[in-house]
C-alpha positions as CSV (number, residue, x, y, z in Angstrom):
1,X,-14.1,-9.3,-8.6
2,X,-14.8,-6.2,-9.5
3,X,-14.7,-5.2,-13.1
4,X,-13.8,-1.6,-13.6
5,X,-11.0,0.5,-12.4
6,X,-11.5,3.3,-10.3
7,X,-11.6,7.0,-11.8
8,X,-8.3,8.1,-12.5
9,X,-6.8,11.6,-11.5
10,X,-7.0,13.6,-14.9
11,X,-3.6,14.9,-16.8
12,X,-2.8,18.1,-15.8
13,X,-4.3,18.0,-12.9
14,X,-2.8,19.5,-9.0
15,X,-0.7,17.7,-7.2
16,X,-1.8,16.2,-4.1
17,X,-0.7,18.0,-0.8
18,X,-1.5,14.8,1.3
19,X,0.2,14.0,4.0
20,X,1.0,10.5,4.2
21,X,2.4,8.6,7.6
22,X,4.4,5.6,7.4
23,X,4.5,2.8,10.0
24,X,7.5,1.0,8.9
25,X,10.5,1.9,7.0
26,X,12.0,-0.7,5.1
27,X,12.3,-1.1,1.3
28,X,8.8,-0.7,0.5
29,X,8.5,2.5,2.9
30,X,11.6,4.0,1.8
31,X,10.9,4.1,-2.0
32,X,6.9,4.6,-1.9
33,X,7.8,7.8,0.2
34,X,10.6,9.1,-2.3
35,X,7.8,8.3,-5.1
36,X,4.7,10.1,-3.3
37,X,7.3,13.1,-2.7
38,X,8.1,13.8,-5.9
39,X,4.3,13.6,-6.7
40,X,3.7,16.2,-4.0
41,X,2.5,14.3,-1.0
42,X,4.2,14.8,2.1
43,X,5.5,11.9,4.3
44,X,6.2,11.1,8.3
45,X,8.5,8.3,8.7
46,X,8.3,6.3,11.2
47,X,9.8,2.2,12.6
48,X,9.8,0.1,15.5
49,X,13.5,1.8,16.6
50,X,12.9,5.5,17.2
51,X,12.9,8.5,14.8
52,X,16.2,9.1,15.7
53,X,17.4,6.4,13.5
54,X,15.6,8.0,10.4
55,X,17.6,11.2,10.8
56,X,19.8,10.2,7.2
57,X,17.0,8.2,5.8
58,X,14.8,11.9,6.5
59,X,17.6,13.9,4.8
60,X,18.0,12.2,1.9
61,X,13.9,12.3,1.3
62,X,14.5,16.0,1.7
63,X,12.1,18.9,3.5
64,X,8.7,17.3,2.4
65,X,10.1,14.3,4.7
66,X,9.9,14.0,8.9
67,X,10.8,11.4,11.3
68,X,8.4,10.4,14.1
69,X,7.5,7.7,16.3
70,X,4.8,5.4,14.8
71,X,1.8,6.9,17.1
72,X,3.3,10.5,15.9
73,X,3.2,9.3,12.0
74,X,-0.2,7.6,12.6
75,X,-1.9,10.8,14.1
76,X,-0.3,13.1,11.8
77,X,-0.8,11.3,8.6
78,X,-4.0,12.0,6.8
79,X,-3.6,8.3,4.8
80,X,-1.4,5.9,6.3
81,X,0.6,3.1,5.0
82,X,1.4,-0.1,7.2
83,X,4.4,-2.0,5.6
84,X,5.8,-3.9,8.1
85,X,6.8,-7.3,8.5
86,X,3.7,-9.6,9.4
87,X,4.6,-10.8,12.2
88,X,4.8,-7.3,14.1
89,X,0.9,-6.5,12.9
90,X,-0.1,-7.5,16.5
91,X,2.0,-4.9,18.0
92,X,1.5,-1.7,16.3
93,X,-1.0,0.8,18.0
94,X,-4.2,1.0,16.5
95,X,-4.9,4.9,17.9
96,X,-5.2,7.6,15.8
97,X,-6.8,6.0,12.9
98,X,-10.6,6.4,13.1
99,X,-11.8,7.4,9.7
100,X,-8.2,7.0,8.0
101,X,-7.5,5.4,4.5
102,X,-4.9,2.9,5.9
103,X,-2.9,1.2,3.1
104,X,-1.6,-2.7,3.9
105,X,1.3,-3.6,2.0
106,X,2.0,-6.7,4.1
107,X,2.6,-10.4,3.0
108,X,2.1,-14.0,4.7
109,X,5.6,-15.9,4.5
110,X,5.3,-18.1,7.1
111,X,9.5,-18.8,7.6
112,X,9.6,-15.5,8.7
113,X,6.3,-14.5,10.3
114,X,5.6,-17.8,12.0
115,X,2.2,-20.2,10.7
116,X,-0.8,-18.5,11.1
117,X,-3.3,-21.0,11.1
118,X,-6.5,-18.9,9.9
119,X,-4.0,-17.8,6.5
120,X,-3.0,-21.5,6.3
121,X,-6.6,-22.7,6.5
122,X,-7.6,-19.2,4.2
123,X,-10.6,-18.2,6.6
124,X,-9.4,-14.8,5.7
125,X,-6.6,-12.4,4.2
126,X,-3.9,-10.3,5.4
127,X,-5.5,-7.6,4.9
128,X,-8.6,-8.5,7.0
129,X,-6.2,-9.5,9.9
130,X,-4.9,-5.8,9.4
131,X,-9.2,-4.5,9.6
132,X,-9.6,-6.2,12.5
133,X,-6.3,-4.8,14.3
134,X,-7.3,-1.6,13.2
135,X,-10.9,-1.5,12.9
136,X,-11.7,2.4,13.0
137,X,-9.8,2.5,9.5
138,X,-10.8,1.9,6.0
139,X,-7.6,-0.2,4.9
140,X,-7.5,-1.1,1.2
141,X,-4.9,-3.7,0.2
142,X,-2.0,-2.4,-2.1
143,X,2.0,-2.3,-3.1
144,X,2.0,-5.6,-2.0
145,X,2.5,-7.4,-5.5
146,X,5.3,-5.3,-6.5
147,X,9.1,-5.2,-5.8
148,X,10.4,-2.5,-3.6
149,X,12.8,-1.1,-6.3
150,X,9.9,-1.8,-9.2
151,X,7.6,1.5,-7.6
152,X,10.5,3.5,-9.5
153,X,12.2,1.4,-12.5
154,X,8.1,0.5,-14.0
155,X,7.0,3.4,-13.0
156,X,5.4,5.3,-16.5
157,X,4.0,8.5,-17.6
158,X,-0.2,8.0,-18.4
159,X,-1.5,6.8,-21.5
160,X,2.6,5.2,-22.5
161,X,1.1,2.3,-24.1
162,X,3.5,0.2,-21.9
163,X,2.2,1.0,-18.4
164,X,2.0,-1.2,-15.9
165,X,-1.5,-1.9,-13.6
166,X,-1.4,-2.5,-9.9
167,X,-4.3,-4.0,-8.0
168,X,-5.5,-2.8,-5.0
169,X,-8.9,-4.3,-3.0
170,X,-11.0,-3.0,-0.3
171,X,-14.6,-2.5,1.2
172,X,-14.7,1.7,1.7
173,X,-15.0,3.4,-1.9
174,X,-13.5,7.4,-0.9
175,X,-10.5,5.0,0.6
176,X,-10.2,3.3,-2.5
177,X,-10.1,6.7,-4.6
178,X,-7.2,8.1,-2.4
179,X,-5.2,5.1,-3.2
180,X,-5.7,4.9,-6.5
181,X,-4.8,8.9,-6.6
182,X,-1.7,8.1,-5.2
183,X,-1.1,5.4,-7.1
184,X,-1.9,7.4,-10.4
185,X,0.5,9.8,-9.3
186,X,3.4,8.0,-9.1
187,X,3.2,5.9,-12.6
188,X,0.8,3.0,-12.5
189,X,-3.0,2.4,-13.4
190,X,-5.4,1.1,-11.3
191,X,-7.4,-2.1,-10.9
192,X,-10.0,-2.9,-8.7
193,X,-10.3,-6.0,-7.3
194,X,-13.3,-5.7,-5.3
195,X,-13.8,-6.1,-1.7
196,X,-10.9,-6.1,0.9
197,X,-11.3,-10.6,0.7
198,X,-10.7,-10.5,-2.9
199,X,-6.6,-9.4,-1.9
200,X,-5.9,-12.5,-1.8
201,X,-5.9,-13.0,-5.3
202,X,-2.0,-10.5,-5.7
203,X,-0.8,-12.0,-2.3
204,X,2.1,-14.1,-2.5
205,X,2.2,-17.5,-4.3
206,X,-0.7,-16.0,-6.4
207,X,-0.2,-15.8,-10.1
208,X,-1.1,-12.3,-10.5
209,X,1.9,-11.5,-7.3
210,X,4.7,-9.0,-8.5
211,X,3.6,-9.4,-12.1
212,X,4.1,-6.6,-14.5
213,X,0.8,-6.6,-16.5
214,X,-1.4,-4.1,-18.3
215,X,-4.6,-4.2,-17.4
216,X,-6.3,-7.1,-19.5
217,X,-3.5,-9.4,-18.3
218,X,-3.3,-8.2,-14.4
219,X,-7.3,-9.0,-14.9
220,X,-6.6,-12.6,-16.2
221,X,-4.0,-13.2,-13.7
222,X,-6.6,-12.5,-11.1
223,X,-9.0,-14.8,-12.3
224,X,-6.0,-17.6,-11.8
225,X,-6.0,-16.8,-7.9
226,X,-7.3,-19.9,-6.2
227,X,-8.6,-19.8,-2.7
């Protein structure tokens, strides 16, 4: 595990004028886009049912926001985020994607997404079932240990002495520093777990998952995980 956060994006400093496409609009989607728009990204909605049915979701993200279809938001989008249920990983297209920063927020619950015998037998992660769907892009593991609704209500301004860390983990280092910028941006240090593998430590049923933990106990936490 890795023992230093990333660089962080310095006070003061521009925001970022990042387009980011979204494959996948739920809860997660919905309130990661409204927090990367006010930090000055730019977002491309996109879900399994058509843009169409993003037209209010669009509006009320206001004209940084657009709805597409998901090989629109994947080839438009200069990072993109996957936060779909499991269980539809094996459909998504994995076109458009060579060379992006591709952020996994996905989860294993086995009620919903069916058993997966390589999680159940932990011969890998989530988030190397999501590398090897998509294997032209550099996905780092992230938002997947916090509650939808949390990305806004523990979000904090840098250096309040009560802000919260997130973990993210992945193998490509410029990939790494985009989300971590983004994360930055939107109220949350940064810790680096290490290697895309090491994401199993913040999956679910881990004691580090959802907690809200500065970064000496988030690094604890992580220590816990067991494989």
């Amino acid at each position: 595990m890795a023992s230093d956060t990333l660089n962080l994006i310095e006070e003061g400093s521009e925001p970022s004028t990042m387009k980011i496409g979204f494959i996948g609009s739920g809860h997660i989607g919905q309130t990661l886009a409204k927090s990367a728009i006010q930090a000055g990204y730019s977002v491309v909605m996109s879900n399994s049912r058509g843009p169409e049915t993003l037209a209010g979701l669009v509006q009320k993200l206001g004209p940084q926001a657009k709805a597409a279809t998901v090989e629109e938001a994947a080839k438009e989008g200069e990072m993109v985020v996957v936060t779909v249920p499991l269980y539809a990983l094996p459909q998504l297209p994995a076109t458009h994607l060579a060379g992006k920063t591709l952020i996994d927020t996905m989860n294993y619950y086995p009620d919903r997404d069916g058993r997966i015998e390589a999680l159940d037998q932990h011969t890998t992660t989530t988030s190397e079932l999501t590398a090897r769907h998509f294997p032209d892009a550099h996905v780092v593991k992230a938002f997947n240990s916090i509650y939808a609704a949390e990305i806004e209500t523990t979000a904090k301004p840098k250096g309040d002495p009560d802000r919260r860390t997130l973990p993210i983990a992945g193998d490509n280092a410029a990939a790494k520093k985009d989300v971590t910028e983004l994360i930055e941006s939107i109220g949350f240090d940064v810790y680096d777990a290490g290697p895309l593998h090491e994401g199993f430590r913040f999956q679910n049923g881990t004691p580090a998952y959802c907690a809200r933990a500065n970064r000496e106990k988030l690094i604890q936490l992580l220590r816990q995980a067991k494989e």
